[in-house]
C-alpha positions in Angstrom: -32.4 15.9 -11.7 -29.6 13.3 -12.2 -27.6 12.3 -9.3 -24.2 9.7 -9.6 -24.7 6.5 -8.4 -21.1 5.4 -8.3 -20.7 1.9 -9.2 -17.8 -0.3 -10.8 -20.4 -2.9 -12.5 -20.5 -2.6 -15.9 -23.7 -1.8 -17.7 -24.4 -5.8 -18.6 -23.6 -6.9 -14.9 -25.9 -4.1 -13.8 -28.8 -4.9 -16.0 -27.9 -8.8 -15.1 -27.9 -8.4 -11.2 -31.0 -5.9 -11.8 -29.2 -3.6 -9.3 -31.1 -0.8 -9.3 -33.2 -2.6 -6.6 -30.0 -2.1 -4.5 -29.6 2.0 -5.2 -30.7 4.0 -2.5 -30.6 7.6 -1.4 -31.1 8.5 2.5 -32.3 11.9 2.3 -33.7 14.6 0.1 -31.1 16.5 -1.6 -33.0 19.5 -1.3 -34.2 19.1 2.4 -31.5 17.0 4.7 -33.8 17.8 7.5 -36.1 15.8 6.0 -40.1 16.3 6.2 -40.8 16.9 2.6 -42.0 13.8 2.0 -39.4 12.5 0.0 -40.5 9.0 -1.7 -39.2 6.7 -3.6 -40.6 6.7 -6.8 -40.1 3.3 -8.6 -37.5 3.2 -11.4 -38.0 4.1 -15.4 -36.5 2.0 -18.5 -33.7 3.0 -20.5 -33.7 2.4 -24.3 -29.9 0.4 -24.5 -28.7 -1.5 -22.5 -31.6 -3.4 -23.4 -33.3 -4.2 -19.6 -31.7 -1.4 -18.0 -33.6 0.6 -15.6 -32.7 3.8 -13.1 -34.1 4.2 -9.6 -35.7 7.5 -9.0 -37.2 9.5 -5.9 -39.6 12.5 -5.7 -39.6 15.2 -3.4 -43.0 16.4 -3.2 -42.0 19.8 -1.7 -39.6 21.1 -3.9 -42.1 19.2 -6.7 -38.2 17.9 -8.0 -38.0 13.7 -9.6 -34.2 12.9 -8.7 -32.6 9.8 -10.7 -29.5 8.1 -9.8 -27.5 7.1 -13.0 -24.8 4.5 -12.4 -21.5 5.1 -13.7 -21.7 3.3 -16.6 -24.4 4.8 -18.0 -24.3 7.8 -20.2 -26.0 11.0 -19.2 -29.2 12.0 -21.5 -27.9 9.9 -23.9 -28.6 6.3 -25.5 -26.2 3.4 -24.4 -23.4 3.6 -21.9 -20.5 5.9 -21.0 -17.7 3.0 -22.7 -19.3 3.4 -25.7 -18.8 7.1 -25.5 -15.4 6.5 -24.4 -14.7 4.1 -27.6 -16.0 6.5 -30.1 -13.9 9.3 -28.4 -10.7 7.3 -28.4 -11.6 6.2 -32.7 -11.9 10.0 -33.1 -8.4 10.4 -31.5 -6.6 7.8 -33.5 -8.0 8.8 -36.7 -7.0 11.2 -39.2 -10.3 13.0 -39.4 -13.5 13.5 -37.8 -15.0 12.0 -41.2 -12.5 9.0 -40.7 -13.9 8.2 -37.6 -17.3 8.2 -38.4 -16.9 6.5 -41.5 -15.1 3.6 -39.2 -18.0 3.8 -36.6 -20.8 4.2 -38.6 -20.7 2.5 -42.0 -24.4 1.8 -41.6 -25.2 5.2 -42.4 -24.6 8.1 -44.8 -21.6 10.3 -44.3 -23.3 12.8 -42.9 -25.7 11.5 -40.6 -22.6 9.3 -39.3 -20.5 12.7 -38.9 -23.1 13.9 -36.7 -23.8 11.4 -34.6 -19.9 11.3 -33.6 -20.1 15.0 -33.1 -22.7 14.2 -30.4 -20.2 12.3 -28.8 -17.1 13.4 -28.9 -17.7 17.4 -29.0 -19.2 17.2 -25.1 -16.3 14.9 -24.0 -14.1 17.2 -25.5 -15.5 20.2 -24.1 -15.5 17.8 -20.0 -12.0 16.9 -20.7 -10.5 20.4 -21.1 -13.1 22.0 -18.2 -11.2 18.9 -16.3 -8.1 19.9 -17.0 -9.0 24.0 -16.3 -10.9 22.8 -12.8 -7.8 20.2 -11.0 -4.6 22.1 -10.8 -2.2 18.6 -10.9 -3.7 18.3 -14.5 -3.9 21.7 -15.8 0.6 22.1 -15.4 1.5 18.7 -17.2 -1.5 17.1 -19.1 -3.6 17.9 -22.5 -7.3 17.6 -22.4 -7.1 14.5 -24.4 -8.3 11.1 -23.8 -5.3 9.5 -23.9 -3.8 12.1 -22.1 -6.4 12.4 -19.5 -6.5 8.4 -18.5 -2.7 8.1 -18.1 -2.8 10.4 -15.8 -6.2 9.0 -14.3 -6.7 5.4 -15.0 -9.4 3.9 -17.1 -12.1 3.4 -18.0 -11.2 7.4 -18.5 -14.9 8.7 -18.7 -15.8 7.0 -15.5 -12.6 8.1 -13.3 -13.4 11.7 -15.3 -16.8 11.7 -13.4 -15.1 10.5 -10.3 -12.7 13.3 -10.2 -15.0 16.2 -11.1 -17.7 14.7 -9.2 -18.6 18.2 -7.6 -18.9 19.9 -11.0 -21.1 17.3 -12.9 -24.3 19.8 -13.0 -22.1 22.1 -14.8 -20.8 19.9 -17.1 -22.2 18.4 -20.4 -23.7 15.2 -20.7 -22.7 12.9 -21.5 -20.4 12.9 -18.7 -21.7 15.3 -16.8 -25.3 16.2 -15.7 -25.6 19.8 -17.5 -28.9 20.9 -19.3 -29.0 19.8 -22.8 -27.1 21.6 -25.7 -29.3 24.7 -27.4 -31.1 24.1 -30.0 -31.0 26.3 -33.7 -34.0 26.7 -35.3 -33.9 24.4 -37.2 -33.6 21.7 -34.5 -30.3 20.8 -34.7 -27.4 21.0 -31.9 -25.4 24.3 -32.2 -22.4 22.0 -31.7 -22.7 19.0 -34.6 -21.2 22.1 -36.8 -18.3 22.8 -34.9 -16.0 20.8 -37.1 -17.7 22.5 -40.4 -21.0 22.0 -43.0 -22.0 18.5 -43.7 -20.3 17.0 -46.7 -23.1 15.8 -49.6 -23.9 12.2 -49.1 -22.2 9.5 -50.7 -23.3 7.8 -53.3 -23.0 4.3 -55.1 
């Protein structure tokens, strides 16, 4: 289970001060009273930020591994939550969804760009307008936009976003929030990387 470590490092000042070693957790989430046996458990390795690593604690009782993710980082999803926020904001400025991923991802084919924006943006849009539905001060006066959320909030927007709906982030998708991962069709793709319609063909020449 994924717990908010709130932080205002960046993910390079967090992998350079290694500070992790500094994240702690008093009790067991599940048992306050303690006598569970609630452990620290040592940290594991994400793949980018390259050196990053989470801190984690097991609660032998309630046989639950809790990790504390640090702002910057993105939930159940490679690299960290700017980088989320910068695709979100290219999607926002550009014409098209296809626009934007062409921008982002020239590496790649069409398609397989359009999807992995999809991945991005489609959660943060769906956490921006439950953001907007859950505080009242933003649901009278403000669009579940990015820009329109971080004038209202500050930036970087993602991170204030999981400041404000703190008590909501197991509800919410990652990778803002802690929420299960999206379903799965059968064949193995996210039900939401079609949202926006059927892959074009790939380009060619």
């Amino acid at each position: 289970m994924q717990l908010r470590q709130q932080t205002a490092l960046t993910s390079k000042e967090y992998v350079d001060t290694e500070a992790w070693r500094q994240a702690s957790l008093d009790a067991c989430p599940l048992h306050q009273a303690g006598g569970c046996g609630w452990r620290r458990l040592g940290t594991y390795s994400r793949v980018s930020p390259a050196g990053m690593r989470v801190a984690r604690w097991y609660c032998p009782r309630g046989q639950t591994t809790f990790s504390l993710l640090p702002d910057c980082l993105a939930a159940r999803l490679t690299g960290d939550l700017d980088e989320v926020e910068r695709v979100v904001a290219t999607v926002e400025a550009s014409p098209s969804v296809e626009a934007a991923a062409d921008k982002l991802r020239p590496d790649i084919y069409l398609s397989g760009a359009i999807r992995w924006v999809c991945r991005r943006f489609g959660p943060v849009r769906g956490v921006l307008l439950a953001l907007v539905t859950l505080l009242p001060d933003l649901a009278a006066s403000c669009r579940p936009t990015l820009g329109a959320v971080g004038q209202r909030l500050g930036t970087p927007v993602l991170r204030q976003v999981r400041a404000e709906a703190e008590k909501h982030l197991r509800s919410l998708a990652a990778p803002v929030g802690f929420g299960p991962r999206p379903r799965r069709s059968q064949g193995g793709r996210a039900r939401r990387e079609h949202d926006l319609g059927p892959d074009p063909p790939p380009r060619t020449g």
